[in-house]
C-alpha positions as CSV (number, residue, x, y, z in Angstrom):
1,X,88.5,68.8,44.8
2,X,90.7,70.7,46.9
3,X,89.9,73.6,49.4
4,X,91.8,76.8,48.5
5,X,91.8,76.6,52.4
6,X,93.3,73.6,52.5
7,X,97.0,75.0,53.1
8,X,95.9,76.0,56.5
9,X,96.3,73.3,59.5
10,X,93.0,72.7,61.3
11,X,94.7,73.5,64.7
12,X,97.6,76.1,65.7
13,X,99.7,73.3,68.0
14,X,101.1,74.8,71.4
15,X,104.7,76.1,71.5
16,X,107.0,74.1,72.8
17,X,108.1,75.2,76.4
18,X,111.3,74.3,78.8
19,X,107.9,74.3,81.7
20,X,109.4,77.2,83.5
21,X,108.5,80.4,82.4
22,X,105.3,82.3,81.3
23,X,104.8,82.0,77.5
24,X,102.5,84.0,75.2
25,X,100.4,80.7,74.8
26,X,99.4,81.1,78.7
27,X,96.9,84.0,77.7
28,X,95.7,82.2,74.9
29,X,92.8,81.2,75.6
30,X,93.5,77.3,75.3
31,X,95.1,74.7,76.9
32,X,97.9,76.5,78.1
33,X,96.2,79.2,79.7
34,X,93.5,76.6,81.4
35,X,96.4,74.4,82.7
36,X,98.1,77.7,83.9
37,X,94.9,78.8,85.7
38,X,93.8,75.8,87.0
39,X,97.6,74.5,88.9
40,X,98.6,77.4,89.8
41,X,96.6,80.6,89.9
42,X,92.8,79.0,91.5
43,X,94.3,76.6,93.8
44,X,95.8,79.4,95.6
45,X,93.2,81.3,95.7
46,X,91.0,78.5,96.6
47,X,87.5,80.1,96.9
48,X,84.4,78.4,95.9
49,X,83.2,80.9,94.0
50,X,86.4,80.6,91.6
51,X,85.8,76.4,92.0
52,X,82.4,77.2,89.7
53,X,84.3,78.8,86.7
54,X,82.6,81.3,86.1
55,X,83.1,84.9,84.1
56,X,82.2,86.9,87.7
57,X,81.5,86.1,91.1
58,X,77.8,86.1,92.7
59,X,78.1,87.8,95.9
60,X,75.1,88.5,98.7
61,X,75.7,92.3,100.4
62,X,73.8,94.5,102.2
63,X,73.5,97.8,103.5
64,X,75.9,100.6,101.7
65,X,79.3,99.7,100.3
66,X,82.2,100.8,99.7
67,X,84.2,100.3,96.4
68,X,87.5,100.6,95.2
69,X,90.5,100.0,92.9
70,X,93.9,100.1,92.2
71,X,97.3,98.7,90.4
72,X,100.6,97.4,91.8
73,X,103.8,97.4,89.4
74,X,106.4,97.8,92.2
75,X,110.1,96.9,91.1
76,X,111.3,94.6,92.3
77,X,108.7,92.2,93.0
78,X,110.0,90.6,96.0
79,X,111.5,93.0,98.9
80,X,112.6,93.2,102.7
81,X,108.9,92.6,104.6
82,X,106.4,91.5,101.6
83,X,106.5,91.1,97.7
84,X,104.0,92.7,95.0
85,X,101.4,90.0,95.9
86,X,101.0,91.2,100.1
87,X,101.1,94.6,98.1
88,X,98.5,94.1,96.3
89,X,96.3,92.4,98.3
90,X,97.1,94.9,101.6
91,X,96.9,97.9,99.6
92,X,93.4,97.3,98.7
93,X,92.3,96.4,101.7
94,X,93.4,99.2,103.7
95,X,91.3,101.5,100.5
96,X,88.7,100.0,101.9
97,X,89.4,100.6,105.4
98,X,90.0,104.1,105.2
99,X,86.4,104.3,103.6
100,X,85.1,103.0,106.8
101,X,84.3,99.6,105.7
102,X,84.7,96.5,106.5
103,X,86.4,94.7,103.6
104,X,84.6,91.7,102.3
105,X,85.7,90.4,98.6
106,X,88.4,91.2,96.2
107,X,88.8,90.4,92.4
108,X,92.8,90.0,90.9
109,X,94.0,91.0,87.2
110,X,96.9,90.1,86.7
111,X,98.8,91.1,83.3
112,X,102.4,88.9,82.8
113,X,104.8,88.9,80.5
114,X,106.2,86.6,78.4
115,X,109.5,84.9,79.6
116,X,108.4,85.7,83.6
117,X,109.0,82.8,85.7
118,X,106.6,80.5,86.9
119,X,108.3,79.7,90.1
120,X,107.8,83.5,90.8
121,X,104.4,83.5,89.9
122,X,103.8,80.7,92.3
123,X,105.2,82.8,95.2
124,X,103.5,85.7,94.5
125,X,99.9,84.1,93.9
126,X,100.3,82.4,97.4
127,X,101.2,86.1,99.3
128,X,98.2,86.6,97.7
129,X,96.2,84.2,99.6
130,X,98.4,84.3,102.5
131,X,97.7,88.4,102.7
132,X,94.0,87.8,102.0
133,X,93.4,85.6,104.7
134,X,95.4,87.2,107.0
135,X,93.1,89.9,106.0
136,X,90.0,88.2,106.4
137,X,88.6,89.1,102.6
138,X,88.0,86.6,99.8
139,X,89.3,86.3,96.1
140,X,86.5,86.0,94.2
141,X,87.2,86.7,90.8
142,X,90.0,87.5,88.1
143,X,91.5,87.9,85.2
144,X,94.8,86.9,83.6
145,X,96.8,88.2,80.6
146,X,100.0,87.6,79.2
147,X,101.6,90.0,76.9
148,X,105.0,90.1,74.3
149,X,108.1,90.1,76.2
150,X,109.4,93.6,77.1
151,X,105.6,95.2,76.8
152,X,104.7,94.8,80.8
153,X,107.7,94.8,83.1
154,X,107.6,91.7,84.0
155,X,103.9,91.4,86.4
156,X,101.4,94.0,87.2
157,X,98.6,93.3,89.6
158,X,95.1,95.4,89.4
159,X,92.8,94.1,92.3
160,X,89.5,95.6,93.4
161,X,87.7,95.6,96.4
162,X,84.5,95.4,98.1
163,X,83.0,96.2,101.4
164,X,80.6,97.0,103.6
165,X,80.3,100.4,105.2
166,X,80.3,100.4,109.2
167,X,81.0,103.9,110.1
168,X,78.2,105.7,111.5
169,X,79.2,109.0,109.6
170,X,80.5,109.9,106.1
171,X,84.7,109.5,106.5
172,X,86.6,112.1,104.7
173,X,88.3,115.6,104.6
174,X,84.9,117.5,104.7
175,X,84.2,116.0,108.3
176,X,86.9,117.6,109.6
177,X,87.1,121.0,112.3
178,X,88.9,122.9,114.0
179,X,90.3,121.6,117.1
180,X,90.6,117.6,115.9
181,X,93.5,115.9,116.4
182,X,96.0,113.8,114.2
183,X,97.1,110.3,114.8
184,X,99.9,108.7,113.0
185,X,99.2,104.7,113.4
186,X,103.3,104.4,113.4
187,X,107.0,104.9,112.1
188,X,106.9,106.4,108.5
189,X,109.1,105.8,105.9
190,X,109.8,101.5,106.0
191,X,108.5,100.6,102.9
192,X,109.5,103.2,100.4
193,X,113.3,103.2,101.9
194,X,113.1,98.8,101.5
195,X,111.4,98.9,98.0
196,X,114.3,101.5,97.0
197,X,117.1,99.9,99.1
198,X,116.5,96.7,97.2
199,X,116.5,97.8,93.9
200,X,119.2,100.0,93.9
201,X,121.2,96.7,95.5
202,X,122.4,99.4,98.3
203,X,124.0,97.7,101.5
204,X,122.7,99.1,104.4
205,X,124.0,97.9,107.7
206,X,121.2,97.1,108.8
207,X,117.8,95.7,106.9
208,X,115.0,98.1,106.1
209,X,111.8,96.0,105.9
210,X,108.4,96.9,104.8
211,X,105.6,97.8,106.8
212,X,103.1,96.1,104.9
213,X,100.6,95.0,106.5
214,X,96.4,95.2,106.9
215,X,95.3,97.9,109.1
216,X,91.2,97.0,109.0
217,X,91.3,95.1,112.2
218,X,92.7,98.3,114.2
219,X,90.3,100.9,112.5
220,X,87.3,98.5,112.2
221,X,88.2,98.5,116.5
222,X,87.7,102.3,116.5
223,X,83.8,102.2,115.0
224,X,83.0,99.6,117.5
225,X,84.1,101.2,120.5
226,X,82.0,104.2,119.2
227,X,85.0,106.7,118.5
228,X,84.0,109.7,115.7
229,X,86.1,109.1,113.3
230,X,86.1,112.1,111.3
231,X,88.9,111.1,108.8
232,X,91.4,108.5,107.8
233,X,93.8,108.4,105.1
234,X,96.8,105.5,104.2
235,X,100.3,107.0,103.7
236,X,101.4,105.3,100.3
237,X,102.8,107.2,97.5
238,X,103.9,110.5,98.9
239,X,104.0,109.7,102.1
240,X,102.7,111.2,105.5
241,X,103.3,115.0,103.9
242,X,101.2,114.2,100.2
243,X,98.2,112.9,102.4
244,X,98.3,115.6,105.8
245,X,98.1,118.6,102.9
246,X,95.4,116.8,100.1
247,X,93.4,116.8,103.7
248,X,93.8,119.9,104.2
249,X,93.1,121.5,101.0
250,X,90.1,119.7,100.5
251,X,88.7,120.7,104.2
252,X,89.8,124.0,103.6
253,X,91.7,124.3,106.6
254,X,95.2,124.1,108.3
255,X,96.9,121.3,109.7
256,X,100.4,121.6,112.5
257,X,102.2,119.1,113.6
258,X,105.4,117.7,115.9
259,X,108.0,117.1,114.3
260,X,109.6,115.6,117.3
261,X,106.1,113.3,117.9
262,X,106.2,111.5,114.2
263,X,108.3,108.4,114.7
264,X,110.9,107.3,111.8
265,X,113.5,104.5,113.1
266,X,116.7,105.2,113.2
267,X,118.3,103.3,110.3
268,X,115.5,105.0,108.0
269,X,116.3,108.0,108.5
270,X,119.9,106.9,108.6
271,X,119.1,106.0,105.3
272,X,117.3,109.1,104.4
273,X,119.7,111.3,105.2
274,X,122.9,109.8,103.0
275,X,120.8,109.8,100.0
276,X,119.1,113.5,100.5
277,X,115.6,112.0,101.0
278,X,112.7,113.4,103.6
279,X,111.4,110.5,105.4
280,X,108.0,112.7,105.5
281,X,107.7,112.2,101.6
282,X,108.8,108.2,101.8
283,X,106.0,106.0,101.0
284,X,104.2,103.7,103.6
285,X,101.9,100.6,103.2
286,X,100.7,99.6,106.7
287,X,100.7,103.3,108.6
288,X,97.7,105.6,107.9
289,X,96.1,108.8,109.8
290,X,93.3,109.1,111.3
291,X,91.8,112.6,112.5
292,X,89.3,112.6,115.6
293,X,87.6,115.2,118.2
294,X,90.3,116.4,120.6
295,X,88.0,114.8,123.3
296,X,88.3,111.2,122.2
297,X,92.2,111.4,121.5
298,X,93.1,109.3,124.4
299,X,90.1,106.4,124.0
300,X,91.3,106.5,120.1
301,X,95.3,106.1,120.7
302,X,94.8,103.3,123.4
303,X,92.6,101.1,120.9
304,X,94.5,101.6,118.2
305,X,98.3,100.6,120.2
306,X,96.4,97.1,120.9
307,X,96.6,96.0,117.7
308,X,100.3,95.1,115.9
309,X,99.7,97.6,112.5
310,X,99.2,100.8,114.7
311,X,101.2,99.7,118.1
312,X,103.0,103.2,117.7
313,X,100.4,105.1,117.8
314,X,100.8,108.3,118.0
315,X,99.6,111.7,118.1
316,X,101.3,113.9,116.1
317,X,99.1,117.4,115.7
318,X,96.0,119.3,115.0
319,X,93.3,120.9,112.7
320,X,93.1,124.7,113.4
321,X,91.2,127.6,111.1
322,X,93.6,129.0,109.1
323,X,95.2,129.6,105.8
324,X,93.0,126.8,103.7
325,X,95.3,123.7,102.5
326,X,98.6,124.7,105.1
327,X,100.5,122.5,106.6
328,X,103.1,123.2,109.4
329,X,106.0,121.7,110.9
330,X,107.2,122.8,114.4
331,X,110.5,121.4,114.2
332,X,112.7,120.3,117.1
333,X,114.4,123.6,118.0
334,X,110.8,125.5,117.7
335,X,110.9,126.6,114.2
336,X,108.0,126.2,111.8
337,X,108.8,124.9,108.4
338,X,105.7,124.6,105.6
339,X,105.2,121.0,104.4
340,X,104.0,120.7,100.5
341,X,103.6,117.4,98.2
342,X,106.6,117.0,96.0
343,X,107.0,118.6,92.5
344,X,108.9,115.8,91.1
345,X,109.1,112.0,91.0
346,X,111.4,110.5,94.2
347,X,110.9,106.8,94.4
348,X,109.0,105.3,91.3
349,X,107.6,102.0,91.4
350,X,106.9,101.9,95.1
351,X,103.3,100.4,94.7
């Protein structure tokens, strides 16, 4: 007798593929996916804890931690100084830096889309383990997707981050007072002005590279030399004016600074000018801020210029009592100008 089942085959057979881009079978669970994961996506990561194929990572930590998250879906994927991958990978770590902590591990999701190319993949999979050791933090765990064509943009990246906490005292607006002192690690502006440049195909005289880069190393050097760090904070989306006035409206106090003392080279703001853009609200993804006690400026500024992220170090202004959540701007000829976070959308897909 026949099964009324019998019309279905006992197997769904794989698509047939040219080999060169990602196809909906490569987050199927099978074969595909399997061969996709194992030549590709764990040999570049190449951790011993992905080598046991597993569904999560077994990790041995101690002490407090710090946790955090975030997603990458910059356009295009590949830019002047880094691709989505160092993104990715740098953006996460510096989260974790300006936690106070010493990153340790990192898990990667990454959701593609049918039709991407695996060549591209390849490249980006190895900034990522290029970035991570560079980094000195492990890829532990991950996840991988693939969805219809048209439904993701091509890649996004989610990674996540681990680490343990080294700062002697809790990091963060509410640690602030009166009388500390801003740093800006460097020039502003790089990354949001190459990300943009490179999209819009725009040819600038001369190239506007990223400044993506890991800053751990430089403020992991700032705990160990004993400097009171009361705050720190990474200039990404934003840029330098989103994170000077989320500080100061959560501490409840006023921030000034120099115009004239914040660094921006001179074919960003080149840049910034012909296309109407304030180089104070440009993204960043290697420059940060950190905030100490006016009597440690000096010892804070000289560590910090030793290490390539933050050679430019800089201070830039000061924490006063004032109106809670202002932020000033003494500009070059002496006038004061407020600073605010954007009400609209400048550069999307910049992270």
């Amino acid at each position: 007798m026949t099964s009324k089942n019998s019309h279905f085959p006992n197997a769904c057979p794989l698509p047939a593929t040219s080999g060169d881009t990602i196809q909906l079978a490569h987050g199927g669970g099978g074969r595909a996916m399997a061969r996709l994961i194992n030549s590709i996506i764990r040999p570049a990561f190449d951790d011993t804890e992905l080598d046991r194929q597993h569904d999560g990572a077994t990790l041995i930590l101690d002490g407090p931690l710090a946790f955090t998250t975030d997603s990458y879906v910059v356009q295009p994927f590949v830019f002047p100084g880094g691709d989505i991958g160092t993104l990715a990978i740098n953006g996460t770590v510096n989260d974790l830096a300006m936690c106070g902590a010493h990153p340790l591990y990192l898990s990667v999701g990454l959701i593609l889309e049918e039709g991407l190319s695996i060549e591209l993949l390849q490249r980006i999979v190895g900034s990522m383990r290029a970035a991570a050791t560079a980094a000195g933090v492990r890829l532990v765990t991950g996840d991988t997707k693939v969805v219809d064509r048209g439904k993701a943009d091509g890649m996004f990246i989610n990674t996540s981050g681990i680490g343990r906490l080294v700062s002697p005292t809790p990091i963060g607006p509410a640690s602030i007072a009166p009388g500390d002192v801003v740093i800006l690690s460097g020039d502003i502006g790089r990354h949001g002005m190459a990300v943009m440049a490179a999209r819009e195909g725009f040819g600038f005289e001369t190239v506007i590279e990223s400044d993506c880069a890991p800053v751990a190393d430089a403020v992991l050097a700032l705990f160990e030399a004993g400097v009171e760090v009361h705050c720190l904070r990474d200039l990404t989306r934003g840029g330098l004016a989103s994170a000077l006035v989320e500080i100061a409206e959560t501490a409840r106090l006023a921030i000034s600074i120099d115009e004239a003392a914040v660094p921006v080279a001179d074919h960003v703001l080149a840049a910034c000018e012909l296309l109407g853009l304030d180089p104070f609200h440009v993204a960043n993804e290697g420059r940060f801020i950190a905030i100490v006690p006016a009597d440690q400026v000096e010892q804070a500024r000289d560590i910090l210029t030793q290490y390539s992220s933050s050679s430019g170090a800089v201070v830039i202004g000061r924490v006063y009592a004032g109106n809670g959540g202002e932020v000033t701007c003494r500009g070059i000829l002496g006038v004061e100008r407020a600073i605010d976070m954007l009400s609209g959308e400048q550069l999307p897909r910049i992270c």
